[in-house]
C-alpha positions in Angstrom: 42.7 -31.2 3.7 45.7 -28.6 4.8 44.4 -25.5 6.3 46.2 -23.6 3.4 43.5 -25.0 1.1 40.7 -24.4 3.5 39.0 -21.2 1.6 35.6 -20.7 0.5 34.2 -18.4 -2.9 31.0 -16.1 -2.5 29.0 -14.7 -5.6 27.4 -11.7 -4.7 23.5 -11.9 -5.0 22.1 -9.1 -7.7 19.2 -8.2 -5.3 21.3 -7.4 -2.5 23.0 -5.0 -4.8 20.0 -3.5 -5.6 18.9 -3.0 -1.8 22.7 -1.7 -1.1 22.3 1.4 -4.1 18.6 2.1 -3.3 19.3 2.5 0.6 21.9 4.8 -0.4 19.9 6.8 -2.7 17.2 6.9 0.1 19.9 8.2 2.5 20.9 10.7 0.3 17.3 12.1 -0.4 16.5 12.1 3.3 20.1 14.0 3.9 18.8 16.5 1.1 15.6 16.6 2.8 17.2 17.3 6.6 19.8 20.0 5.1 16.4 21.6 3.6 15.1 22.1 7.1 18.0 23.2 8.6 17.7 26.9 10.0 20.0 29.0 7.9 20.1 30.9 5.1 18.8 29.9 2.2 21.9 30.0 0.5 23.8 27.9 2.6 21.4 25.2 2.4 21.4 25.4 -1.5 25.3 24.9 -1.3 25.1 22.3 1.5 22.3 20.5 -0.2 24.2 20.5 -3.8 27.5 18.9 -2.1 25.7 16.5 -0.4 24.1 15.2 -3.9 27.0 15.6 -5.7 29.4 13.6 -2.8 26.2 11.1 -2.6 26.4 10.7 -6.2 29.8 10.0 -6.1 29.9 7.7 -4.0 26.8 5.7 -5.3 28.8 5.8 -8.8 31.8 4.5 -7.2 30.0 1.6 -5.6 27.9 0.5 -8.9 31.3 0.2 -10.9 33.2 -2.0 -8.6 29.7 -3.9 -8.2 29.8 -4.3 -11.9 33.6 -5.1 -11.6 33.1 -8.0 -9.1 32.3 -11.7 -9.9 33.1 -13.7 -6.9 35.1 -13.3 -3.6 37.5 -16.2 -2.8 38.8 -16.0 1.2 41.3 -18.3 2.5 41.9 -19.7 6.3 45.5 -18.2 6.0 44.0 -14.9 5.8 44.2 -14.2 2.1 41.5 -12.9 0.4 41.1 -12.0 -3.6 38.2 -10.7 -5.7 37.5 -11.6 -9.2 37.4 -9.4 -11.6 35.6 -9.4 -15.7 38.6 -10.3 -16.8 38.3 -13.7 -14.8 41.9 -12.3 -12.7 41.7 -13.2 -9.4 43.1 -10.0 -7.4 44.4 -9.7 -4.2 42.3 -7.4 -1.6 42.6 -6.1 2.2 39.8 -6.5 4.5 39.0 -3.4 5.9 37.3 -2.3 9.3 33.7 -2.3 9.0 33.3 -5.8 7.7 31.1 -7.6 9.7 30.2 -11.5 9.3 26.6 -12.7 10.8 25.2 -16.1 10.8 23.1 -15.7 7.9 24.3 -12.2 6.3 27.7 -10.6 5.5 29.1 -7.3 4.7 32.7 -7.0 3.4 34.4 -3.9 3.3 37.4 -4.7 0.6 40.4 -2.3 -0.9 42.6 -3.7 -3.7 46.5 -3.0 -4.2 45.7 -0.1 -6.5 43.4 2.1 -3.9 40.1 0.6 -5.1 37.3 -0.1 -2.6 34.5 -2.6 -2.8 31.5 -3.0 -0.5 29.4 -5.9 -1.0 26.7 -7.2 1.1 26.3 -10.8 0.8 23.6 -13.6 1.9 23.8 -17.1 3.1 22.9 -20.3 5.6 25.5 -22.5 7.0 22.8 -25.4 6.7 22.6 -25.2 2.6 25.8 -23.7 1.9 29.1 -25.4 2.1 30.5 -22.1 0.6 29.0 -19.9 4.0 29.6 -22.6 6.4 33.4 -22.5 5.4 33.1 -18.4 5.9 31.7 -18.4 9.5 34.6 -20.9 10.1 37.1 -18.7 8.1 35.9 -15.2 10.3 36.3 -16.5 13.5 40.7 -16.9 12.2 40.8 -13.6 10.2 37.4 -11.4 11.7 39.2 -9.7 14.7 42.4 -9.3 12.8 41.9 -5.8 10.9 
C-alpha cells in the first residue's frame, strides 16, 4: 500500500455530540451565573449577562448545524483531510490549532474553504478499530504541523 492511500474515515458518535452541546450550555449557564455575582451595577450585569447568552447561543447554534452537516471525516497520511457533507460531497478542510488526538479520544478543530468551522469530538481504541489505529499513525505525520 502507497502512503498516498494510507488514510483512515471517522463517523462521529451522536452521544458525544450530545455531551459537546450540553457542556456548552452548562458553560454558558454557569457564565450567566458568575456575571450575576459580579459586583457592579445592576445594569451592567443585565447587559453583560444578555451578551453572554446571546454570544453562547450563537455559538451553540453554529456548532449543532455543522454537527448536523457532518457525516464522516476522511484524513489522509499526505496531510489532506475532507469532511462529508448530506449531500454525500466529500469537502476539503484545514486542521486548525486546538485539535488534539489521544489514545482513545479525539477532538478536531476543522474550517472549510468557505470560512465554516466544525468541532467534533470523536471516540475510539486502536485495539478494535482499524479506522483509529490508522489515525494515531496518521497524527504523529500531520499533528505538530498546524
Amino acid at each position: 500500500m502507497s502512503s498516498n492511500s494510507y488514510s483512515t474515515c471517522l463517523t462521529p458518535d451522536p452521544w458525544l455530540r450530545i455531551v459537546v452541546l450540553t457542556s456548552g450550555r452548562l458553560l454558558v449557564a454557569v457564565g450567566i451565573v458568575l456575571i450575576l455575582t459580579l459586583d457592579l451595577a445592576a445594569a451592567i450585569r443585565a447587559v453583560t449577562g444578555l451578551v453572554w447568552v446571546a454570544g453562547g447561543r450563537h455559538e451553540l447554534v453554529r456548532i449543532e448545524r455543522r454537527f448536523e452537516s457532518l457525516i464522516a471525516v476522511r484524513l489522509s497520511s499526505g496531510g489532506e483531510i475532507a469532511v462529508l457533507n448530506n449531500d454525500q460531497e466529500w469537502l476539503p478542510v484545514t486542521l486548525q490549532t486546538g485539535s488534539v488526538v489521544l489514545r482513545s479520544i479525539a477532538w478536531l478543530r476543522l474550517r472549510a474553504a468557505n470560512g465554516d468551522n466544525f468541532v467534533e469530538l470523536l471516540r475510539g481504541n486502536a485495539r478494535q478499530s482499524q479506522d483509529w489505529r490508522r489515525l494515531q499513525v496518521i497524527w504523529r505525520h500531520i499533528g505538530a504541523s498546524p
